[in-house]
N, C-alpha and C positions, 0 to 999 in steps of 0.2 A: 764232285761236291755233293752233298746231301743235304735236302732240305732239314728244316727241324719236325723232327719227328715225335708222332705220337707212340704210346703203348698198343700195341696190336699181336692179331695172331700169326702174321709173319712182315718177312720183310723184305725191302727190294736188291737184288743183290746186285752189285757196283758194274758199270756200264765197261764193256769189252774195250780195248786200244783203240780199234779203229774209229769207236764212234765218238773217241776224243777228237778225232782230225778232222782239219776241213775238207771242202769237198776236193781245193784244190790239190790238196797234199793226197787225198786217196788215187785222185786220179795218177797224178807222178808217181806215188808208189809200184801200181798195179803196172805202169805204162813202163817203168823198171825192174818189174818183176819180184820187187823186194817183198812182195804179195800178191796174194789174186784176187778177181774179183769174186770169186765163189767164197771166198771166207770172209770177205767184208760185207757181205750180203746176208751170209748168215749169222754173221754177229748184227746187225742192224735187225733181222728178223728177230733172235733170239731177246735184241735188247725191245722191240715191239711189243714182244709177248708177256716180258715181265713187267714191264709200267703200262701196258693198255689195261688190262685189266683193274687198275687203279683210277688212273686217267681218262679212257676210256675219248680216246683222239683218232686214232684208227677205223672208220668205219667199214672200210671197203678192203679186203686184203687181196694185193696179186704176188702171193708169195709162190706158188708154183710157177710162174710165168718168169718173176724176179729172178728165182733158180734157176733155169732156160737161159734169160738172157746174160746169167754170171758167165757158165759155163763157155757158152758162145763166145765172150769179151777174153776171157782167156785162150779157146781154141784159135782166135784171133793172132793174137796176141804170142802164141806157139808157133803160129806159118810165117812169123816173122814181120807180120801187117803193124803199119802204123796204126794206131789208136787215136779214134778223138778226142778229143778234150772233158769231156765228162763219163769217161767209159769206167765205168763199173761204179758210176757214184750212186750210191741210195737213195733214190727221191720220192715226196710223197708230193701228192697234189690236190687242192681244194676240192671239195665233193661235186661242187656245180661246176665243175669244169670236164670235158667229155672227152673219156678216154674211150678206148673201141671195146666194146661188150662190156660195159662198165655200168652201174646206174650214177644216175647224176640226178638227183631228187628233192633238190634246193629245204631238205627236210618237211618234204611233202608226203606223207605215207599216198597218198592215190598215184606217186611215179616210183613208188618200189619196185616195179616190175619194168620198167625202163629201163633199156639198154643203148647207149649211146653206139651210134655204126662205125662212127672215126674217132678219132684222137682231134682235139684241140688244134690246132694249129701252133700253138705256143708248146704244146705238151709232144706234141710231135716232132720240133724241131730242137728239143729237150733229148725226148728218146734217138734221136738221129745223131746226136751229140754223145751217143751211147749211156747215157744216165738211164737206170734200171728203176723200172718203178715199183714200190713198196706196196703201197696203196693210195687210198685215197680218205680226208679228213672230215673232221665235224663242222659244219656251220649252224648260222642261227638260223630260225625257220625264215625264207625268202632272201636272206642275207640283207634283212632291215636292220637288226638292232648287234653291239658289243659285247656277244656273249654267244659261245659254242653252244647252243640248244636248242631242243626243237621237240616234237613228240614222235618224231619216226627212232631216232636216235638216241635221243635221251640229253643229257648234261658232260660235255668234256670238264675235268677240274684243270686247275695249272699246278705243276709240280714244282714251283717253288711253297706252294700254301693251298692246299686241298679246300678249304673253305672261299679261295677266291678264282673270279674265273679267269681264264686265259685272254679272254677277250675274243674280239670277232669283228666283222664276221669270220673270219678266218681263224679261229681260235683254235681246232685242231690240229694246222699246222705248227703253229705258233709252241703249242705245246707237246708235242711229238719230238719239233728239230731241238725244241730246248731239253728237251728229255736224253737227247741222243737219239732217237729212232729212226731218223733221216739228219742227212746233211743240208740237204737244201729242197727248198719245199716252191711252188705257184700258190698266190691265192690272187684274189680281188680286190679291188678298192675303188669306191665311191664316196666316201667318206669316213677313211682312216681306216678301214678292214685289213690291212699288210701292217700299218705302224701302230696301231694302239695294241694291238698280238705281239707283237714286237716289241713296244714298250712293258706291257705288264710280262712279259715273261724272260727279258733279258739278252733278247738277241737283236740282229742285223735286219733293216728291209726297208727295200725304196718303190715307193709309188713314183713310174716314169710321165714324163710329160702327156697331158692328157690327148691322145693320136695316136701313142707311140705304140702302145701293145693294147688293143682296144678288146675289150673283155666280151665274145660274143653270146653271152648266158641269156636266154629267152625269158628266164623264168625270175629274173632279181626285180628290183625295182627303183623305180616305173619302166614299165616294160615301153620301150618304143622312144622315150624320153633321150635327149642327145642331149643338150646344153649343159648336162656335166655329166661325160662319162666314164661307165668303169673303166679301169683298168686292170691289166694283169699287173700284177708285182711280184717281187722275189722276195723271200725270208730263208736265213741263215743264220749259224752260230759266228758268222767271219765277213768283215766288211768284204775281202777280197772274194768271196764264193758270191755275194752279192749282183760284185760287178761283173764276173763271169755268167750267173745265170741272164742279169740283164744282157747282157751281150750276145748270149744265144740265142732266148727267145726273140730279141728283137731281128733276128733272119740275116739273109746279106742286105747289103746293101741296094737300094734301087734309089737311082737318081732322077726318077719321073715323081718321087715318091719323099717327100718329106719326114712321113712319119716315121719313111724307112733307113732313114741318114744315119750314116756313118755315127758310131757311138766313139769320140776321141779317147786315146787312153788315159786315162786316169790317173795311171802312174807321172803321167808326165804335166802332172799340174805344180804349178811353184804356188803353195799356200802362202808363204812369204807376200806375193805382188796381192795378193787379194784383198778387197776390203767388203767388209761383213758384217752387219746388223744383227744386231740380238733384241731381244725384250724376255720379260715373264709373265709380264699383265697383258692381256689385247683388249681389258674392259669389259669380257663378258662374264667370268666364274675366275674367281682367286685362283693359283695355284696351291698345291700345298708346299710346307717348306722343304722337302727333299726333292720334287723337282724345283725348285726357283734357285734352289742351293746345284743342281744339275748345271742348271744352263749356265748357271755365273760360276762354274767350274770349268767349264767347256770355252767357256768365251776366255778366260783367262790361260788357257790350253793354246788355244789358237792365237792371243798375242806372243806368249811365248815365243810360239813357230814362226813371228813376224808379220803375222797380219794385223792387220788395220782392223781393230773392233770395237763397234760404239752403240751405245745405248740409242734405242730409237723405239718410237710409237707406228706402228702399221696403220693407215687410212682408216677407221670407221668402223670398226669389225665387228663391234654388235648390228650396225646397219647389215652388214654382208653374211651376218648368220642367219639373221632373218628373212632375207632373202635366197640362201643355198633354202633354207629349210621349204620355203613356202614352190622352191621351181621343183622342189622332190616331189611335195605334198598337191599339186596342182590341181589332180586329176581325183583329189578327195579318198586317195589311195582307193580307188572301183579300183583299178587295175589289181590291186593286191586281195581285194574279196572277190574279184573274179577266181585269183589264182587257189584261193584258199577254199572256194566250195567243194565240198564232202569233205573236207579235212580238218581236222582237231586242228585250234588256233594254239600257238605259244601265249601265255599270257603278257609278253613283253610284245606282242603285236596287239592281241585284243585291246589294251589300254592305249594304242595307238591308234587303232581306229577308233573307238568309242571319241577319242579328241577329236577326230577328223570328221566325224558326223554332228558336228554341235553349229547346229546354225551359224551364220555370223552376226544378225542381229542380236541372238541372245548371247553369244561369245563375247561382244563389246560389253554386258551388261556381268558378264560372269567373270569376265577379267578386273572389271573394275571393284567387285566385291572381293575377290582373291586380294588383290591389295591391300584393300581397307583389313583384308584379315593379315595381312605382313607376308602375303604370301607371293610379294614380287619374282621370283624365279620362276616359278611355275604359270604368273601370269604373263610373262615372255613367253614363254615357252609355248602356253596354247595359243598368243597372236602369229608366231611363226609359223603356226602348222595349221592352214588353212586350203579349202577345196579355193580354185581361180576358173573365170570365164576365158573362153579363149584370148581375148582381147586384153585381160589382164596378166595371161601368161605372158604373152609376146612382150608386155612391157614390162615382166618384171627380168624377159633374158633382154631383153635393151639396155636398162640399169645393169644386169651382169654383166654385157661388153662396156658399159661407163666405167661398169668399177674398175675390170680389167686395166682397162686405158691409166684411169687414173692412181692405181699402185705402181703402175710399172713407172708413171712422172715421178711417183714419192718416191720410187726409190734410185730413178736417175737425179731429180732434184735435190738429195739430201744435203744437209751441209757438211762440205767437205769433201764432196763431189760420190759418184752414183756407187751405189753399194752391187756387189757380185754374186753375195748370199746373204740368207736370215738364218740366223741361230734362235730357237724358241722351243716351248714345251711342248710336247706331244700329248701330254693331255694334262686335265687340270691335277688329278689322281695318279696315284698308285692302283695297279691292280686290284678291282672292284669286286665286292664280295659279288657274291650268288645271287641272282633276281634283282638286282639294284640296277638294273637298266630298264625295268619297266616304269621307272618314274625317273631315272634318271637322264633327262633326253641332254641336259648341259653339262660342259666340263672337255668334251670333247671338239668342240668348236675350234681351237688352236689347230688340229688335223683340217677339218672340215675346210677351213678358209681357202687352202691348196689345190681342192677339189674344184669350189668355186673359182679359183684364178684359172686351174690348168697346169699349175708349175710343179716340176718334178718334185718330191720331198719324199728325205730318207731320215729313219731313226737308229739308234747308234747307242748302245748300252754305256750308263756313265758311274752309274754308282749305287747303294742301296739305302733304303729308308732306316736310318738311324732312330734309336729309341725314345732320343729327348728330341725327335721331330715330327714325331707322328703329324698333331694338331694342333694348331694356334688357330684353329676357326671359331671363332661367335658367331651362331646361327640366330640366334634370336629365336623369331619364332617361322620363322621361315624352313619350311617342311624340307626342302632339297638341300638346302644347306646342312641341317642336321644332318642328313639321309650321306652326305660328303663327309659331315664330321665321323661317323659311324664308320664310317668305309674306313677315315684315314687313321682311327684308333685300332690299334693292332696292326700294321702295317708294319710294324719293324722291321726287315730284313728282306723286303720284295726288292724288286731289281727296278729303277728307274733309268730313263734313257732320257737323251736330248732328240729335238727335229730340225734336220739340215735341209735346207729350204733353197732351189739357183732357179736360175732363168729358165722357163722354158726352151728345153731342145740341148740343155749344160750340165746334163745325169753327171756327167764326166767331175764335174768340180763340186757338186757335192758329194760323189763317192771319196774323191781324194781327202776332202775336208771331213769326213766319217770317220777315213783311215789314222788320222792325224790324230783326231781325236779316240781312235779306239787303242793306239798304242799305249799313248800316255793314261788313259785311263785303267789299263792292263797293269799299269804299275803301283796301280793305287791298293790299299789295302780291303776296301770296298767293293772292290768291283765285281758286278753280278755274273760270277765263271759259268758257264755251262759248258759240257750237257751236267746237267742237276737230276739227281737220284727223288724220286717225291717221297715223300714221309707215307708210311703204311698207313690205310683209315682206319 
């Protein structure tokens, strides 16, 4: 498929066979010989070359290394050796994640000359898996804010809409695998880094139960902070490469070891027996109407299939955004001007800390003038993101394990007995223009909430933003609202997705319920195909 494109002086030429397939069809191919992995490696290189230079998603390339290990997976492959499960698949992987003689520079120009000594432990049991690696992707600088950019690297676009970004932090990947340039990609997530990349650019990825692949990057933030941690996640064009990559990064199994349990198979979930809550409002930012029209497309997907689906409200969730934000922001982000001396700031962190150095005596007095001017979103916004005394940190992860406790009664309590999954928006928007995350800190709160529970959550491509649904927003005079109406004008034809929400430690029933829903949506006349060709700038 091919974006809509502008007049330019050339243009992108249509993405080779292989990089139509998922990762798990290249593997069974190559693992029958019906091809090799030398030539689906060089079609995924070739398809690199002609959309990076557009895109500009690629930072790091291991394309001679790539070469080596096709060849290898085929000599294999010749002496008549079984092949693993991901052998010869083309994989790219978040830039802050450390591959061996790689740099991993969280878009910090003073660790350009860093080279990481090993492999990841997620990216090594990846490559052991024989998945061949491409290279490595664009994040936002520290992998704070939704948006591929930084000053070491520069700006990744998303190739469905060059003026919008892929999102982040993981936006590189995000926008490579939807490009075709890899199958299946690693990134991060703290707060929606795997699924809002996912949502704005039309593909697959699930952030695992927070233990289960714990993200060990030195350099994100807050550095040293536990009470909601990263994770590694998977992003793909195909629920089923999804489940596969979670499957192998999460290792064997160890039974001393919780976080390391048995991932059940997926395949063998009856969506019929399940019963599963939806919403589109959680009370903090509107949706717009091509997601709200997503979820109540998906919900009505999944009754079909026989599941029990009912409208319901989530506990307090402006309380609990306010809370994820303030346990991020604790330590009055020093730990992030620690990370950032000698180096050019992104202007989407600058305006992040300039909030976080504002007294809080005068913050009560600045928030309260912000209103009186109509400027309620933005004065959330700067009560959420406040420096804490120790004594005030610990009580605000106390209220995190209350909340905990207390979502998990609502959703054993609900009427009509305890619900299995949440169907919801993955974010408030559509794929957000360029820089509009530097005043944009709300809308992605629907993700965020997940982080703060701990609970697995996958998103799942459903459909595209229609022309007569751009906007039904009244901003008033409310600065971030417009700032959302703006974004959501011109959005016709981006790819929206839903977010499948289970139990902590139950990756397994929301990938199945992904699947359910990515068929039926396959058949819809809408639905956001990749890999997508970007429009020439």
């Amino acid at each position: 498929m091919t974006a809509t494109s502008k007049p330019a002086e050339f243009s992108v030429p249509e993405a080779k066979p292989s990089t139509h397939l998922s990762a798990v069809e290249i593997a069974r191919r190559i693992a029958a010989g019906e091809t090799t992995a030398v030539a689906v490696v060089e079609e995924h290189i070739a398809r690199i070359q002609a959309v990076n230079k557009i895109l500009n998603a690629v930072v790091v390339e291991c394309f001679d290394a790539a070469r080596a290990d096709a060849r290898d997976v085929d000599e294999r492959r010749a002496r008549g050796e079984t092949l693993p499960p991901l052998a010869g698949v083309p994989v790219t992987i978040k830039e802050c994640l450390d591959v061996a003689g790689t740099a991993s520079t969280f878009g910090l120009p003073s660790r350009a000359n860093h080279r990481a000594e090993a492999d990841e432990i997620h990216i090594a049991r990846l490559r052991a898996a024989g998945a061949i690696l491409l290279g490595k992707t664009n994040v936002s600088q520290c992998l704070i804010y939704t948006e591929a950019d930084n000053p070491l690297y520069g700006r990744t676009l998303n190739p469905w809409n060059l003026d919008r970004t892929p999102g982040g932090s993981s936006g590189g990947e995000s926008a490579i695998i939807a490009a075709g340039g890899s199958a299946l990609g690693l990134g991060t997530d703290i707060g929606g880094s795997v699924r809002i990349p996912a949502h704005f650019c039309g593909l697959a990825s699930l952030k695992p139960t927070s233990g289960r692949l714990d993200d060990p990057g030195k350099y994100s933030v807050p550095v040293g902070q536990r009470a909601i941690p990263s994770q590694v996640g998977i992003l793909a064009r195909h629920v089923e490469d999804v489940a596969l990559g979670l499957t192998i990064a999460n290792g064997d199994p160890d039974p001393c070891d919780p976080a390391r349990s048995v991932i059940p198979d997926w395949s063998g979930v009856d969506v019929s027996k399940l019963r599963i809550a939806f919403y589109t409002d959680d009370g903090t930012f509107k949706v717009a109407p091509a997601v709200r029209r997503a979820v109540n497309e998906a919900a009505e997907i999944l009754r079909a299939a026989g599941a029990e689906v009912t409208e319901w409200m989530p506990p307090r969730v402006p309380d609990a955004m306010t809370l994820f934000n303030r346990i991020l922001t604790a330590d009055g982000l020093a730990g992030v001007r620690n990370i950032l001396a000698d180096n050019p700031r992104a202007p989407q962190i600058q305006q992040l800390l300039r909030v976080t150095k504002i007294p809080e005596r005068l913050g009560n007095g600045l928030r309260q003038v912000l209103r009186g001017l109509g400027q309620t979103t933005m004065a959330t916004n700067l009560e959420a993101v406040t420096a804490a005394t120790a004594a005030q940190y610990w009580r605000n992860v106390e209220t995190q394990l209350d909340y905990q406790e207390a979502f998990a009664d609502a959703m054993a309590r609900a009427d009509g007995g305890p619900f299995d999954l949440i169907l919801a928006p993955p974010c408030s928007l559509p794929a957000y223009l360029h820089g509009a995350t530097r005043d944009l800190l709300t809308g992605g709160g629907y993700l965020t909430l997940y982080n703060l529970l701990g609970y697995p959550a996958g998103v799942v491509p459903m459909t595209r933003v229609r022309a007569e649904e751009e906007t039904e927003r009244k901003p008033g005079l409310d600065y971030i609202k417009k700032l959302a109406q703006r974004i959501e004008r011109g959005s016709a034809g981006l790819p929206v997705g839903v977010q499948v929400v289970a139990k902590p430690w139950e990756e397994h029933r929301a990938l199945a319920v992904m699947r359910t829903l990515e068929k039926a949506a396959r058949l819809r006349p809408d639905f956001p195909w990749t890999p997508v060709t970007p429009p020439a700038p």
